[in-house]
N, CA, C and O atoms as a Maestro MAE file, in Angstrom:
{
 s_m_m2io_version
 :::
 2.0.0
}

f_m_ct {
 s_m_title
 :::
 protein
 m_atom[328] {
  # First column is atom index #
  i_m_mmod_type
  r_m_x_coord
  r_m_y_coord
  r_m_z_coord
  i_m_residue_number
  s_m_chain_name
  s_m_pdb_residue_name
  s_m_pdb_atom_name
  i_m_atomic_number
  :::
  1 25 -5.479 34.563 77.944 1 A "UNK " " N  " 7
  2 3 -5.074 33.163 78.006 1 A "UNK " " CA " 6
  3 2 -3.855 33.059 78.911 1 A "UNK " " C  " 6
  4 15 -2.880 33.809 78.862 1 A "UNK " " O  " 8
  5 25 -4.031 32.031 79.749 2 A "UNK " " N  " 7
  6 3 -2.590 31.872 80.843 2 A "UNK " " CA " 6
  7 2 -1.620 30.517 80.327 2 A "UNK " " C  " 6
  8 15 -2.045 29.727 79.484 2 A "UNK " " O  " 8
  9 25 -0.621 30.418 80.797 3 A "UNK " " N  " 7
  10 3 0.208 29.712 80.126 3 A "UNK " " CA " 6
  11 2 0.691 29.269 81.454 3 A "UNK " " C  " 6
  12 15 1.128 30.117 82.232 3 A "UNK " " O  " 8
  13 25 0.642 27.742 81.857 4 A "UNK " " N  " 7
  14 3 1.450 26.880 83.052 4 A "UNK " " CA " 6
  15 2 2.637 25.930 82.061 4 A "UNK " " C  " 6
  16 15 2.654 25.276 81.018 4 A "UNK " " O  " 8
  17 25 3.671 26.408 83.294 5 A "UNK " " N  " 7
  18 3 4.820 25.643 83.015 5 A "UNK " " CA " 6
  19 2 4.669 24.781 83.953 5 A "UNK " " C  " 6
  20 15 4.448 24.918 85.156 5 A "UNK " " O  " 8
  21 25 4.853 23.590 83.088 6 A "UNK " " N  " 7
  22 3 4.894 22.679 84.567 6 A "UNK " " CA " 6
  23 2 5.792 21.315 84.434 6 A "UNK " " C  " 6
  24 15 6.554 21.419 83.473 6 A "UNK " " O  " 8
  25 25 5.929 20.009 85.152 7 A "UNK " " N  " 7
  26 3 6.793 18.967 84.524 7 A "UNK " " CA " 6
  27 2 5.902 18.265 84.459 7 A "UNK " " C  " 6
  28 15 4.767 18.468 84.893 7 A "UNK " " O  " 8
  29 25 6.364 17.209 83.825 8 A "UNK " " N  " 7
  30 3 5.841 16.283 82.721 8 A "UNK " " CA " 6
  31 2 5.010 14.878 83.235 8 A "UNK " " C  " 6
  32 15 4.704 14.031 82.395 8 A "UNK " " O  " 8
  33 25 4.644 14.684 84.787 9 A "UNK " " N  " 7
  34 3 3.982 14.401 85.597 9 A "UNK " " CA " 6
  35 2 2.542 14.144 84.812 9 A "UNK " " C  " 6
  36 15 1.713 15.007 84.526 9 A "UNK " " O  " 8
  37 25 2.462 12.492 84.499 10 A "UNK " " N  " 7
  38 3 0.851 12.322 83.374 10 A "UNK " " CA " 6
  39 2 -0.012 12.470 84.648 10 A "UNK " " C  " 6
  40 15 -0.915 11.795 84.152 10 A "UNK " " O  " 8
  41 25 -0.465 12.755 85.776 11 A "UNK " " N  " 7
  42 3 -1.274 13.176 86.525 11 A "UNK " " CA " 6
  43 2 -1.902 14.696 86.927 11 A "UNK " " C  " 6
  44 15 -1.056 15.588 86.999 11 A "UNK " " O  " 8
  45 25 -2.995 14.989 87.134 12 A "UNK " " N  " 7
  46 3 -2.842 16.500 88.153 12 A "UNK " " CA " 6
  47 2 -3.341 16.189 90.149 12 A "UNK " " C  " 6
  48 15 -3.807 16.960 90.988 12 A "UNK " " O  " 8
  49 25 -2.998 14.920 90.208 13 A "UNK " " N  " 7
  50 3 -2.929 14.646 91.694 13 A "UNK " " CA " 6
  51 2 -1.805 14.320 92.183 13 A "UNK " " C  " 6
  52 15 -1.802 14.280 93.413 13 A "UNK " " O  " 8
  53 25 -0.245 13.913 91.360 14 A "UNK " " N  " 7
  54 3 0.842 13.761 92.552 14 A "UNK " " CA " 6
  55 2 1.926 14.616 92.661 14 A "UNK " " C  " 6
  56 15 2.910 14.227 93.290 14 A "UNK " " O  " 8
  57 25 1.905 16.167 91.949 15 A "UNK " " N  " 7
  58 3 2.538 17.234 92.159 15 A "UNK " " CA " 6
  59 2 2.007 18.618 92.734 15 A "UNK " " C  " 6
  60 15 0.853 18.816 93.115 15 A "UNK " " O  " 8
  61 25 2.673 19.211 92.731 16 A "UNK " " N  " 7
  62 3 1.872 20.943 92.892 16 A "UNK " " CA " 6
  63 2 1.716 21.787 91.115 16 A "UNK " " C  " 6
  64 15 1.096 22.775 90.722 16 A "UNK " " O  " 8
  65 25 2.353 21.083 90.638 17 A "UNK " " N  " 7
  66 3 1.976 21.568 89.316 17 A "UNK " " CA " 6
  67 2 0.413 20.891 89.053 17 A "UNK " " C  " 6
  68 15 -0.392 21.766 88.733 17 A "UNK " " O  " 8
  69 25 -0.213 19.420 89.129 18 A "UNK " " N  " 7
  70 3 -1.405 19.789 89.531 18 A "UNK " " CA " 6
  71 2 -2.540 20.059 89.928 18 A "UNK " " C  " 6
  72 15 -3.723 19.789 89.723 18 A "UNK " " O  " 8
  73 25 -1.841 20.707 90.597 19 A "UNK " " N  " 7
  74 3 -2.693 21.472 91.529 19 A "UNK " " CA " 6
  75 2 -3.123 22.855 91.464 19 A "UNK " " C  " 6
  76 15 -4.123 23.224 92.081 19 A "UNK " " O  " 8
  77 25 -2.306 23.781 90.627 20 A "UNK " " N  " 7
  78 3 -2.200 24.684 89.998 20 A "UNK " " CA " 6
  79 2 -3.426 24.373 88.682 20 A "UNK " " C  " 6
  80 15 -4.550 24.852 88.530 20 A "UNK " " O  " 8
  81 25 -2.739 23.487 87.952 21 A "UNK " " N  " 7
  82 3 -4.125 22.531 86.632 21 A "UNK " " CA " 6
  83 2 -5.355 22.795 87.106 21 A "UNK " " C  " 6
  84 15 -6.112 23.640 86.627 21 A "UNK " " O  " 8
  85 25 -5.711 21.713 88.552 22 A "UNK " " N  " 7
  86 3 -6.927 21.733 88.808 22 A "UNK " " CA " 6
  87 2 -7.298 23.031 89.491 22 A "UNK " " C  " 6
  88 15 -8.523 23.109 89.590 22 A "UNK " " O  " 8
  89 25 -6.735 23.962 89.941 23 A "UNK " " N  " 7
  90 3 -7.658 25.562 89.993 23 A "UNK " " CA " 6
  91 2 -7.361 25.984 88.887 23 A "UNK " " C  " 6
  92 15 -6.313 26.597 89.090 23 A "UNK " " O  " 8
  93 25 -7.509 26.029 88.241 24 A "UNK " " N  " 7
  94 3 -6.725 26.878 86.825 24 A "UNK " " CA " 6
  95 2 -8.848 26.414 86.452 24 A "UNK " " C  " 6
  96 15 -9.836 27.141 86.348 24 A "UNK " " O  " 8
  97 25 -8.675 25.078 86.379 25 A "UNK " " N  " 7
  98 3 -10.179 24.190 85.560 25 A "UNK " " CA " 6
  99 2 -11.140 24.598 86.656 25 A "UNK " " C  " 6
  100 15 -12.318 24.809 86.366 25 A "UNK " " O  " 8
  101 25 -10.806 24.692 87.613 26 A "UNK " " N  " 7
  102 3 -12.198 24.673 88.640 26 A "UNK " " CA " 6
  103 2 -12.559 26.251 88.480 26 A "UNK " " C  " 6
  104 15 -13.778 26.414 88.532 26 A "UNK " " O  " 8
  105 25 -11.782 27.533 88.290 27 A "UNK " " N  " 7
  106 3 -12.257 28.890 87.779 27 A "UNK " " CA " 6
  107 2 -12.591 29.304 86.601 27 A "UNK " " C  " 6
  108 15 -12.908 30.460 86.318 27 A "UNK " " O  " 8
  109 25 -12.496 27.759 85.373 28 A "UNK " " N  " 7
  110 3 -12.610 28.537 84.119 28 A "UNK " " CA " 6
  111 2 -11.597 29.073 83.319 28 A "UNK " " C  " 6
  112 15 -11.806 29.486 82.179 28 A "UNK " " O  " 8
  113 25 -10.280 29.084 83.986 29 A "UNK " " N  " 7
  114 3 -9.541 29.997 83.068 29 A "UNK " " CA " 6
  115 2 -8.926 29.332 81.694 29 A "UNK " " C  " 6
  116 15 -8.027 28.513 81.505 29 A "UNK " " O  " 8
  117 25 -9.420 29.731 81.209 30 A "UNK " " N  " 7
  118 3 -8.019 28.701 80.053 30 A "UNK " " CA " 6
  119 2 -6.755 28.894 80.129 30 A "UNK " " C  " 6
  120 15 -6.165 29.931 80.432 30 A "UNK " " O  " 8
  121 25 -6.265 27.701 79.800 31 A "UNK " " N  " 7
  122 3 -4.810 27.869 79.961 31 A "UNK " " CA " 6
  123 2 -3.982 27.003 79.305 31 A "UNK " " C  " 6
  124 15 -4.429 25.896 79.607 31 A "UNK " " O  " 8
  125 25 -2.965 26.836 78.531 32 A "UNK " " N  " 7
  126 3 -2.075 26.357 77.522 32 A "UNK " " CA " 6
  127 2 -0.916 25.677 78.788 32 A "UNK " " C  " 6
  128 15 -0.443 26.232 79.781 32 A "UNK " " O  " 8
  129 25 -0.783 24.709 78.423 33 A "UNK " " N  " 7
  130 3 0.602 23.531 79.359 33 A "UNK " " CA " 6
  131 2 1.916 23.739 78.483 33 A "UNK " " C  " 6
  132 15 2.049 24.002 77.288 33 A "UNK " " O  " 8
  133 25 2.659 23.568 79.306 34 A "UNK " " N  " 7
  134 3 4.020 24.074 78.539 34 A "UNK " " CA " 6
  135 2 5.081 22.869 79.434 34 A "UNK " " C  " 6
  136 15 5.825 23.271 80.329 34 A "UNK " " O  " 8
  137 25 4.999 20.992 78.941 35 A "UNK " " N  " 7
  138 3 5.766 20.739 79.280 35 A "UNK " " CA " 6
  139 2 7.459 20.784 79.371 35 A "UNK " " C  " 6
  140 15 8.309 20.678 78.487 35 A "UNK " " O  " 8
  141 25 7.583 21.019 81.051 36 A "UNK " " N  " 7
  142 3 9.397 20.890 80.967 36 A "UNK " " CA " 6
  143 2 9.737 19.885 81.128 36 A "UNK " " C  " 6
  144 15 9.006 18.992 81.557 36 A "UNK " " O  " 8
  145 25 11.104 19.725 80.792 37 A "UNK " " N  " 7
  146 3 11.973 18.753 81.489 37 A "UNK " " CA " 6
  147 2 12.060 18.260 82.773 37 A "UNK " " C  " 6
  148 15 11.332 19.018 83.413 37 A "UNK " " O  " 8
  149 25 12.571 17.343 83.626 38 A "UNK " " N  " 7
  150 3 12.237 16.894 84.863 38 A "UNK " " CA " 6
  151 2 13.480 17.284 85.545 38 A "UNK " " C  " 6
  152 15 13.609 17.399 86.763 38 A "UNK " " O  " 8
  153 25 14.762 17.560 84.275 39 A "UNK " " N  " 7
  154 3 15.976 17.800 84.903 39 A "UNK " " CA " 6
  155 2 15.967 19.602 84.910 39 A "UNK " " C  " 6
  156 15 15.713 20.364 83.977 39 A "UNK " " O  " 8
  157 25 16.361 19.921 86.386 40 A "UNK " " N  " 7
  158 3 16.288 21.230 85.907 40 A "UNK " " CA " 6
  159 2 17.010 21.942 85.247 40 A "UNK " " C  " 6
  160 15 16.544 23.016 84.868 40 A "UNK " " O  " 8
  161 25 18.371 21.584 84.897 41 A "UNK " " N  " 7
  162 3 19.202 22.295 83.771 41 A "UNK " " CA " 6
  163 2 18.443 22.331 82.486 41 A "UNK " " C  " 6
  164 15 19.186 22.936 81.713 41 A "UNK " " O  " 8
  165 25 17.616 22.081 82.009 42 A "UNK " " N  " 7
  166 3 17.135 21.925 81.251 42 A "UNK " " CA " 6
  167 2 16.181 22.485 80.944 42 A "UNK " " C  " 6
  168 15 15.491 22.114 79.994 42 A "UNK " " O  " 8
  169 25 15.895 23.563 81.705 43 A "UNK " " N  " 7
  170 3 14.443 24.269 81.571 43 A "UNK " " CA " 6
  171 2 14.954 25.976 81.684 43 A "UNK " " C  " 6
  172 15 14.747 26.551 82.752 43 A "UNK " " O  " 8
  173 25 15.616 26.722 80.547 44 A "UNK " " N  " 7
  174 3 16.101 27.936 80.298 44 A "UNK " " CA " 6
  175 2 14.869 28.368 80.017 44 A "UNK " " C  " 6
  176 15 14.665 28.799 81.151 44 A "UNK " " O  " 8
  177 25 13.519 28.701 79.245 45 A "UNK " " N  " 7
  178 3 12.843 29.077 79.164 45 A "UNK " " CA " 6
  179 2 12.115 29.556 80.831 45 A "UNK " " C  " 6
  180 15 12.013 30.757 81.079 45 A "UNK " " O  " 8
  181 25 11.644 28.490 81.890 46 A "UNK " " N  " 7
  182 3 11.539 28.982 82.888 46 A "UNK " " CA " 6
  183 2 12.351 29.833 83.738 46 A "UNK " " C  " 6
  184 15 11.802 30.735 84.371 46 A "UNK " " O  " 8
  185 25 13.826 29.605 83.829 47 A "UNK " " N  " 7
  186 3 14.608 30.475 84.036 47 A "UNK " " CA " 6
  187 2 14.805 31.592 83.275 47 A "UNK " " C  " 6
  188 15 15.668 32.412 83.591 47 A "UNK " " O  " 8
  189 25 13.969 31.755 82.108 48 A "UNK " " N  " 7
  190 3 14.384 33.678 81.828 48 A "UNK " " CA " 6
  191 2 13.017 34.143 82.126 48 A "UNK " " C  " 6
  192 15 12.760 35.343 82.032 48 A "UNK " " O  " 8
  193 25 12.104 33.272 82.485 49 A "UNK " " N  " 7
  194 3 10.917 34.106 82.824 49 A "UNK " " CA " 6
  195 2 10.770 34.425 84.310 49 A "UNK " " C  " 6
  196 15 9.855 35.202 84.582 49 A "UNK " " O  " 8
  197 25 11.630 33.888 85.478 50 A "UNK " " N  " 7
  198 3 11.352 33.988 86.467 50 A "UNK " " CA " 6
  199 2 12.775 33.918 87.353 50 A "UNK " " C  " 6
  200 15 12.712 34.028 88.577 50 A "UNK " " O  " 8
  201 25 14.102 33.726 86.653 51 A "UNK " " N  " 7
  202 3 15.060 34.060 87.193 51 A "UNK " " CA " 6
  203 2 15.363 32.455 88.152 51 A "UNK " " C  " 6
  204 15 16.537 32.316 88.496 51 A "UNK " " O  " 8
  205 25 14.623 31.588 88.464 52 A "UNK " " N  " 7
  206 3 14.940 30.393 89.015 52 A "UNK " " CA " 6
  207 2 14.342 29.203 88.025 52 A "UNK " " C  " 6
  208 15 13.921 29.621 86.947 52 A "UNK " " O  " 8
  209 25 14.255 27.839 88.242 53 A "UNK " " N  " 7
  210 3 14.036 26.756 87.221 53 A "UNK " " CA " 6
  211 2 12.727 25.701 88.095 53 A "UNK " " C  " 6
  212 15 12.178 24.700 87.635 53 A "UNK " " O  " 8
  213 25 12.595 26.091 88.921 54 A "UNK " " N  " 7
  214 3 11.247 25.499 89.404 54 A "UNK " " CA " 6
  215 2 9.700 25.677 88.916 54 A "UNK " " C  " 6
  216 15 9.103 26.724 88.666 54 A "UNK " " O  " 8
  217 25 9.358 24.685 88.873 55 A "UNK " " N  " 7
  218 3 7.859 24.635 88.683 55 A "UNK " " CA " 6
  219 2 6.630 24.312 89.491 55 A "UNK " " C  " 6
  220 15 6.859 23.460 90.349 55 A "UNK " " O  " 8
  221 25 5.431 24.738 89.461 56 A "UNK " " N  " 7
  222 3 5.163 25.303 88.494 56 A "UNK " " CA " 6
  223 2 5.401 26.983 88.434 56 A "UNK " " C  " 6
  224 15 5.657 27.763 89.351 56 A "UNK " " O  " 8
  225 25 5.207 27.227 86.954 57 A "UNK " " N  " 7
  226 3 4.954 28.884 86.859 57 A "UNK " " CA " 6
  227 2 3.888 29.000 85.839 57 A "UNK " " C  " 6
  228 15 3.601 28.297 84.871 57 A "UNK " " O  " 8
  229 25 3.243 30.388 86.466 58 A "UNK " " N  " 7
  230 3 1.974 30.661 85.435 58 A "UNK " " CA " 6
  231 2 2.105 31.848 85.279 58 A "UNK " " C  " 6
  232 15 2.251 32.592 86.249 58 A "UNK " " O  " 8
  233 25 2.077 32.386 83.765 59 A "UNK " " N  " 7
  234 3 2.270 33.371 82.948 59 A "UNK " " CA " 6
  235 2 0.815 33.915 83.004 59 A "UNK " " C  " 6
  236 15 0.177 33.018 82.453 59 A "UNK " " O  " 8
  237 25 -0.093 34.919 83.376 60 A "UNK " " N  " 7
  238 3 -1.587 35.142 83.105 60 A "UNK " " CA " 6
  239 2 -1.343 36.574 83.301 60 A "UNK " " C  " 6
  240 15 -0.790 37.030 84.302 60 A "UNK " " O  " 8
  241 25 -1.789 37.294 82.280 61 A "UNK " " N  " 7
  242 3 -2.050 38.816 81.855 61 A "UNK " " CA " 6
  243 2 -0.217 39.211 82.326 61 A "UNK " " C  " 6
  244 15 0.216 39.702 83.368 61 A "UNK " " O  " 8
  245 25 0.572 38.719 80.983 62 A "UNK " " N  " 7
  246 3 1.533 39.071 81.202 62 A "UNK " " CA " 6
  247 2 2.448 39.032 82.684 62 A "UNK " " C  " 6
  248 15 3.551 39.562 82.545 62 A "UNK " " O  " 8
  249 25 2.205 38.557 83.911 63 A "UNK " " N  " 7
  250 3 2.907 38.694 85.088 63 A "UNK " " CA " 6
  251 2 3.316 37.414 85.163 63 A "UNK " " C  " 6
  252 15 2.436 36.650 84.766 63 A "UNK " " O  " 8
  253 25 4.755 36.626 85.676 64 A "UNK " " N  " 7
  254 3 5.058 35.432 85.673 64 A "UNK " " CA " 6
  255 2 4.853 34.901 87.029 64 A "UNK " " C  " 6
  256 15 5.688 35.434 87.760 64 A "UNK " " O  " 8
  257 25 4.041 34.013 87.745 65 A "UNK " " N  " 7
  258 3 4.313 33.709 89.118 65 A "UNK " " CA " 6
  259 2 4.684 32.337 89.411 65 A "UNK " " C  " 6
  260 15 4.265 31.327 88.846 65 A "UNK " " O  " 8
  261 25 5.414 32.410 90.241 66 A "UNK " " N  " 7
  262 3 6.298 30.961 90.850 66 A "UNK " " CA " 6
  263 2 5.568 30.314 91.851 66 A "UNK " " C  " 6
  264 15 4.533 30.840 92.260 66 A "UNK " " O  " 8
  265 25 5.975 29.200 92.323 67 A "UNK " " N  " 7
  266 3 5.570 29.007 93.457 67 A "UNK " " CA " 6
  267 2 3.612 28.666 93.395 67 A "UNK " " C  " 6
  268 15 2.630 29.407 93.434 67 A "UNK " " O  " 8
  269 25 3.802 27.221 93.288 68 A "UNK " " N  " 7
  270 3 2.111 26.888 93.501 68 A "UNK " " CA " 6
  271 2 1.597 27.399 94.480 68 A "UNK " " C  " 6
  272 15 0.588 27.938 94.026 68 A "UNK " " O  " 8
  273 25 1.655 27.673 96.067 69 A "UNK " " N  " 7
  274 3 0.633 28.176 96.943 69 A "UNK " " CA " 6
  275 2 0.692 30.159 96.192 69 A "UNK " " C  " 6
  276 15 -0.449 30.616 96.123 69 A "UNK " " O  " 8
  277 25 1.592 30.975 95.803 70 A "UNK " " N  " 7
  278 3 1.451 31.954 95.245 70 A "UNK " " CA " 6
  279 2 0.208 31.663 94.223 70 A "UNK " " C  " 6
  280 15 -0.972 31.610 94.569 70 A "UNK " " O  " 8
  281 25 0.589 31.527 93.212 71 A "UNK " " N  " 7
  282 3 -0.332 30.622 92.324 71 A "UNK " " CA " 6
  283 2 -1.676 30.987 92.851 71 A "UNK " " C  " 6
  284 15 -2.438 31.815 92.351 71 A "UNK " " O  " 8
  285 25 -1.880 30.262 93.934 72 A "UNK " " N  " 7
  286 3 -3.276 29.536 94.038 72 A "UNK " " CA " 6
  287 2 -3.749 30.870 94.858 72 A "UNK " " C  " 6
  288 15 -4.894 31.316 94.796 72 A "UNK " " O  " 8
  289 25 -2.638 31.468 95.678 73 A "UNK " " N  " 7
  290 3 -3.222 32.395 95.872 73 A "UNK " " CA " 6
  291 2 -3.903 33.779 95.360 73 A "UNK " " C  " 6
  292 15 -4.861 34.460 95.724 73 A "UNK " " O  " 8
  293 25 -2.853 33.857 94.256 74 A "UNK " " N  " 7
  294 3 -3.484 34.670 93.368 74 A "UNK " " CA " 6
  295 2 -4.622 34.984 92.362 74 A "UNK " " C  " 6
  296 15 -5.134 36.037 91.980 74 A "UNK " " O  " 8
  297 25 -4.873 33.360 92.010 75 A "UNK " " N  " 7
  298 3 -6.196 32.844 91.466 75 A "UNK " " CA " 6
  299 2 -7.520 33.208 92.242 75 A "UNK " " C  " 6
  300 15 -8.540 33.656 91.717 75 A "UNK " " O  " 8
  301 25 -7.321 32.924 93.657 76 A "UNK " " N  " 7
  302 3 -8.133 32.801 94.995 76 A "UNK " " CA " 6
  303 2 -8.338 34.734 94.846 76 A "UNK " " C  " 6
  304 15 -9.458 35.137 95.160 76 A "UNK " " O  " 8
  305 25 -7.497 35.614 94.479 77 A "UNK " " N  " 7
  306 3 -8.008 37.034 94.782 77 A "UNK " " CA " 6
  307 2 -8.459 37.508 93.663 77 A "UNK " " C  " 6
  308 15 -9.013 38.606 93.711 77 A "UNK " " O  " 8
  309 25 -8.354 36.883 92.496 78 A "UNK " " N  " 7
  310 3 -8.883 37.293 91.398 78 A "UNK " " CA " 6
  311 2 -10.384 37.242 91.107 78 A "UNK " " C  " 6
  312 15 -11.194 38.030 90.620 78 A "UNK " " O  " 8
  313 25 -10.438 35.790 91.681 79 A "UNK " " N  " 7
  314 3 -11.806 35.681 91.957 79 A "UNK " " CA " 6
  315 2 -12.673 36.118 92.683 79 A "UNK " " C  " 6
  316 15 -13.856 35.878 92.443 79 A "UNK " " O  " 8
  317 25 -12.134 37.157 94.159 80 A "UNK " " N  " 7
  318 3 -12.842 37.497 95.063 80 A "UNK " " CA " 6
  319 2 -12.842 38.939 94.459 80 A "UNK " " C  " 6
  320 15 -13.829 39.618 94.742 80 A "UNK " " O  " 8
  321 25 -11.832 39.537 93.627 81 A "UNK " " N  " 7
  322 3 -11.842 40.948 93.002 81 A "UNK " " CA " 6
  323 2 -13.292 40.562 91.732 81 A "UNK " " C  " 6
  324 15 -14.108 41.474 91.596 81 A "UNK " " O  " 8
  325 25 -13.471 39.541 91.076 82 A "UNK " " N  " 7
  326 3 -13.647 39.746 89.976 82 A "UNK " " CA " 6
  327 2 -15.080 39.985 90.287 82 A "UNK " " C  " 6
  328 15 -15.867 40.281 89.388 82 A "UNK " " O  " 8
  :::
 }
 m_bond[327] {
  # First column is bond index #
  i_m_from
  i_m_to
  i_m_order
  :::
  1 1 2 1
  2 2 3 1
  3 3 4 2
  4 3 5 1
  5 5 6 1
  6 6 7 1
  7 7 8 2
  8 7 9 1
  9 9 10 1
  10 10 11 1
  11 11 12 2
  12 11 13 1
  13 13 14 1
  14 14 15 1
  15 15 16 2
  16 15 17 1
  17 17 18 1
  18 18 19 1
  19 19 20 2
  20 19 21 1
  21 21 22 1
  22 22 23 1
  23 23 24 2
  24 23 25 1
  25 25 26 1
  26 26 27 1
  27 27 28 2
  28 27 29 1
  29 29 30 1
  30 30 31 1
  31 31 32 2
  32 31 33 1
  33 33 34 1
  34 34 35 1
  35 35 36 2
  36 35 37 1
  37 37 38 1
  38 38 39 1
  39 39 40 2
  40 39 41 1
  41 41 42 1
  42 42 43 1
  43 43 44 2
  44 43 45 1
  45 45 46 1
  46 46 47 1
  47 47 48 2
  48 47 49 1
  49 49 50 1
  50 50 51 1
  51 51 52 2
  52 51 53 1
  53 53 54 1
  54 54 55 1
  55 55 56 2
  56 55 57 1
  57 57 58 1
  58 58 59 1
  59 59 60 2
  60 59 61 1
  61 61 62 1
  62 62 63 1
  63 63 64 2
  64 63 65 1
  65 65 66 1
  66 66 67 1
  67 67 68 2
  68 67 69 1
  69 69 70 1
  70 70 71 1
  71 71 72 2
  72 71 73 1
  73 73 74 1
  74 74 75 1
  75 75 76 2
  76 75 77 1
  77 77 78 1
  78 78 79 1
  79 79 80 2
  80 79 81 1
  81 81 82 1
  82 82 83 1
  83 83 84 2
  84 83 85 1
  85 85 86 1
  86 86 87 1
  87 87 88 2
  88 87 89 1
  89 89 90 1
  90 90 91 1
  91 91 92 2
  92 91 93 1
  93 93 94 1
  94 94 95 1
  95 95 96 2
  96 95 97 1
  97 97 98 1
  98 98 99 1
  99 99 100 2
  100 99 101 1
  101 101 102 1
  102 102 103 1
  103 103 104 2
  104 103 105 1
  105 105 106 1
  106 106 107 1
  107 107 108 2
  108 107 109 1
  109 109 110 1
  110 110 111 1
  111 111 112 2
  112 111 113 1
  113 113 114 1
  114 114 115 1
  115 115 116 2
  116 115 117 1
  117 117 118 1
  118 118 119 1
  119 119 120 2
  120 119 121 1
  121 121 122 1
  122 122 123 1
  123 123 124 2
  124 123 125 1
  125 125 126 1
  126 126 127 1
  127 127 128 2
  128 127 129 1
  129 129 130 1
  130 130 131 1
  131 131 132 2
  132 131 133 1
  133 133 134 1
  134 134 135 1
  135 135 136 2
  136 135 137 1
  137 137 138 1
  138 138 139 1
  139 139 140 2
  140 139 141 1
  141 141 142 1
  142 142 143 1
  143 143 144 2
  144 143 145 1
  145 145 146 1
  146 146 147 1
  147 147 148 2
  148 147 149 1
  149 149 150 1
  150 150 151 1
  151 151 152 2
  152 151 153 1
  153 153 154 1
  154 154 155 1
  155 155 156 2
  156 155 157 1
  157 157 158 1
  158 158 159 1
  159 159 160 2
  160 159 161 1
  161 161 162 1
  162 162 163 1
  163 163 164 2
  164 163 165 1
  165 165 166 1
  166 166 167 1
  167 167 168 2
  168 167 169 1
  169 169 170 1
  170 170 171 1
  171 171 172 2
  172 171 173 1
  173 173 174 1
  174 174 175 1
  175 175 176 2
  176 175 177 1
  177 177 178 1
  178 178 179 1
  179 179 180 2
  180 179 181 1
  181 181 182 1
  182 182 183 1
  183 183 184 2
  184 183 185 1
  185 185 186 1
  186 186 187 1
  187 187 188 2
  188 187 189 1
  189 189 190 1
  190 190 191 1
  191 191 192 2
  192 191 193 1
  193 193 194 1
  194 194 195 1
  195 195 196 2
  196 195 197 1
  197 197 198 1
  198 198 199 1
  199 199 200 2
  200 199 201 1
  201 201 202 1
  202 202 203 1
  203 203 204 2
  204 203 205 1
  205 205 206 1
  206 206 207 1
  207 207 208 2
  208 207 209 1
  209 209 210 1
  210 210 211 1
  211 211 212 2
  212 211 213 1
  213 213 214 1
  214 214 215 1
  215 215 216 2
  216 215 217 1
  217 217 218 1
  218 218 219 1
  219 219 220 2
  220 219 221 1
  221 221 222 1
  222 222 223 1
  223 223 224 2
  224 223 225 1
  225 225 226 1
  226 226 227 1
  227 227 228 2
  228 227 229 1
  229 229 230 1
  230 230 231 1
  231 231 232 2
  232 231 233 1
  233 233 234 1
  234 234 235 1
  235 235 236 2
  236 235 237 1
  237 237 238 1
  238 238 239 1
  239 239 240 2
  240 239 241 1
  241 241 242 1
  242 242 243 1
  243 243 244 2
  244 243 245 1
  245 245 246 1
  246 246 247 1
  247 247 248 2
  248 247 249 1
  249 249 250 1
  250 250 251 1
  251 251 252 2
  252 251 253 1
  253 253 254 1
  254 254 255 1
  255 255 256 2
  256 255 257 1
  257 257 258 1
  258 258 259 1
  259 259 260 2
  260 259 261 1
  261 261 262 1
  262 262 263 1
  263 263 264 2
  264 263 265 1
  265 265 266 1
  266 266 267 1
  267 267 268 2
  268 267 269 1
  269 269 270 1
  270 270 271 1
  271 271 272 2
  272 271 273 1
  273 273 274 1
  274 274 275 1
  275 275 276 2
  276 275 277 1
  277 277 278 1
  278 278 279 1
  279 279 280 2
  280 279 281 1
  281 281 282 1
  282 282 283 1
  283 283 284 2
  284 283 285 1
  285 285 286 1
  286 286 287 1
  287 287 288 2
  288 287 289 1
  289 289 290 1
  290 290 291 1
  291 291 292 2
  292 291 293 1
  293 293 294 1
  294 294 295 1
  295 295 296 2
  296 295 297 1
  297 297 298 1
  298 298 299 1
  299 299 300 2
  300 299 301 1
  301 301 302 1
  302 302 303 1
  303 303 304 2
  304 303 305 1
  305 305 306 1
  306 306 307 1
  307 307 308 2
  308 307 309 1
  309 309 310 1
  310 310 311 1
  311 311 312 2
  312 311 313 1
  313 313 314 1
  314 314 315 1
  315 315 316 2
  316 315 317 1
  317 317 318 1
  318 318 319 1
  319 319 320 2
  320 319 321 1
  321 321 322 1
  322 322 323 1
  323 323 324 2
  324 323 325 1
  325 325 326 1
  326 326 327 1
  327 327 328 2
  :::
 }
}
């Protein structure tokens, strides 16, 4: 099970968080939402998992990754490995 941090944005078309959502749904993976705050002082949980406070981040088989095009890229090789 993967876990997206993301902000609190009621859409998955006007951020990169999702965008991350919609490949997450278009491969199947399940995955648990973990809304943050919009202010970033406010988001210590993302900062001890990844050392900065930006979103999104996705937690999947234990590895934390930042950065939506990472993200998507990593989804994109999983699928070509799997």
């Amino acid at each position: 099970m993967a876990t997206l941090y993301r902000c609190s944005t009621p859409t998955n078309w006007l951020c990169p968080c999702g965008r991350v959502a919609r490949a997450l749904a278009r491969d199947g993976i399940p995955f648990d939402q973990v809304l943050v705050p919009q202010r970033r002082s406010r988001r210590p949980e993302v900062e001890a998992l990844t050392g900065q406070r930006r979103v999104p981040v996705l937690v999947i088989e234990g590895e934390a990754i930042c950065d939506s095009r990472r993200i998507i890229e990593h989804l994109e090789y999983r699928r070509t490995v799997d």
